[in-house]
C-alpha positions as CSV (number, residue, x, y, z in Angstrom):
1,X,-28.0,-49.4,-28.4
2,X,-30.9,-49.2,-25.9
3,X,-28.7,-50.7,-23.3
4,X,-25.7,-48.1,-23.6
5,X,-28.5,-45.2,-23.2
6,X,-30.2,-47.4,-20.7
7,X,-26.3,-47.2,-18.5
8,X,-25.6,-44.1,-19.3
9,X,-29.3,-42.5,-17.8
10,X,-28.3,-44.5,-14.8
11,X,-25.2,-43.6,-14.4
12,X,-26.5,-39.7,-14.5
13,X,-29.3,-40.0,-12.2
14,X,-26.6,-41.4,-9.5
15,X,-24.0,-38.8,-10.5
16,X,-27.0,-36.4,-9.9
17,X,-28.2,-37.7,-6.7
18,X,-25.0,-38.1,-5.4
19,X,-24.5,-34.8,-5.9
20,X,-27.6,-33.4,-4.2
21,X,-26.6,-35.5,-1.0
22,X,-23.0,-33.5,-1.1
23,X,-24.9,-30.1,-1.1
24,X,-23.9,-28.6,2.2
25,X,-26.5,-25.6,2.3
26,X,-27.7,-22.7,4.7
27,X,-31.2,-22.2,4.9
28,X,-32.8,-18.7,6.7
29,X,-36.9,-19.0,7.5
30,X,-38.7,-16.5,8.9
31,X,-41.9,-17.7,10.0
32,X,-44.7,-15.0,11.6
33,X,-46.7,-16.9,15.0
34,X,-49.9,-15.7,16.2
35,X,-50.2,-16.9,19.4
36,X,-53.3,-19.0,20.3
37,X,-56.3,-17.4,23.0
38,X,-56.0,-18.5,26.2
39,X,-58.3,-18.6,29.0
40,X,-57.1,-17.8,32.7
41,X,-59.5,-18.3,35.4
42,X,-59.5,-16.3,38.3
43,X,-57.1,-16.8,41.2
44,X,-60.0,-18.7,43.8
45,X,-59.8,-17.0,47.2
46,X,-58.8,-18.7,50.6
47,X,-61.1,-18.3,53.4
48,X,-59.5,-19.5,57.0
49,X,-61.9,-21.5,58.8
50,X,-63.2,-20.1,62.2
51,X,-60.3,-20.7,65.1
52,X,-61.9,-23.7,67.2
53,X,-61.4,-24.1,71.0
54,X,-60.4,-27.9,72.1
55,X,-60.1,-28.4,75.7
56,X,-57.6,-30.4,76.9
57,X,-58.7,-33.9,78.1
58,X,-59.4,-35.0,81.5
59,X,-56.8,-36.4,83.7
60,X,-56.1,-40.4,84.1
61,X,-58.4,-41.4,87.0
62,X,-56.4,-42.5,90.3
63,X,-56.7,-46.2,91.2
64,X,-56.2,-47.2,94.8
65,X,-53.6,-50.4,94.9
66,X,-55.7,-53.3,96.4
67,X,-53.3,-56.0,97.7
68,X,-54.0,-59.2,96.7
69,X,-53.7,-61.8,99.2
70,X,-50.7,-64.2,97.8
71,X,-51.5,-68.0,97.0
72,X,-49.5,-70.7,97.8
73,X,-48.3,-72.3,94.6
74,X,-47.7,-76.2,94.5
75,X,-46.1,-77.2,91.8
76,X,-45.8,-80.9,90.9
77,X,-42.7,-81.8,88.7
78,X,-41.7,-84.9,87.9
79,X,-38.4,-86.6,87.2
80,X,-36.8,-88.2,85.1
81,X,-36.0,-91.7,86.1
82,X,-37.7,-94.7,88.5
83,X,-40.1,-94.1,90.6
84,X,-40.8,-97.1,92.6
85,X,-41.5,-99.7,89.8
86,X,-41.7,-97.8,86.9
87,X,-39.7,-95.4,84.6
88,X,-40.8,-92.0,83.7
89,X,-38.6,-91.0,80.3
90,X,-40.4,-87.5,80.1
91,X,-43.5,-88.3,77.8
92,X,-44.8,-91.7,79.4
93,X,-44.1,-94.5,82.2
94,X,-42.6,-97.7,81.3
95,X,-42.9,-100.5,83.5
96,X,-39.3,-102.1,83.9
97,X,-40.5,-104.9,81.8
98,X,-41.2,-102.3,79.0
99,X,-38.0,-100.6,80.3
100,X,-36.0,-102.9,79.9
101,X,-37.1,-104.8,76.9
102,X,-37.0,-101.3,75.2
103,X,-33.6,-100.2,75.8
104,X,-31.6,-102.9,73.8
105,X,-28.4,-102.1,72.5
């Protein structure tokens, strides 16, 4: 017996909440504001500064052209290949010993 009432309680409380979800309502508020104090603070004033005078700068000083009295330059280059009885590869001499012992194929 408990059970059936037990069921049936249930089933109402679902009917009834189902039902309260379905309720498609309009609502009107009214609702009165008083608006809170506010403090403004003066607007600060601008002063322009003073105009300042800047002169302009001086010109670029003029430097006479000295000529320079040109230098002979001697360069020494080597080449690659015998020189009397050695071998000069670029990086060191070989002696044709050392050339030739080298240089296997």
């Amino acid at each position: 017996m408990k059970s059936k009432l037990f069921v049936s309680l249930g089933l109402g409380a679902l009917i009834l909440g189902a039902s309260q979800f379905a309720n498609a309502g309009v609502s009107v508020g009214l609702n009165f504001a008083v608006p809170a104090p506010v403090y403004v603070a003066p607007a600060p004033v601008y002063v322009a500064p003073a105009p300042v005078y800047a002169a302009p700068p001086p010109p670029p000083p003029v430097v006479a052209y000295q000529p320079v009295a040109a230098v002979p330059v001697v360069a020494t280059s080597f080449v690659i290949g015998w020189h009397g009885g050695q071998y000069w590869d670029g990086r060191r001499w070989w002696s044709r010993h050392d050339w030739y012992g080298h240089r296997r194929w």
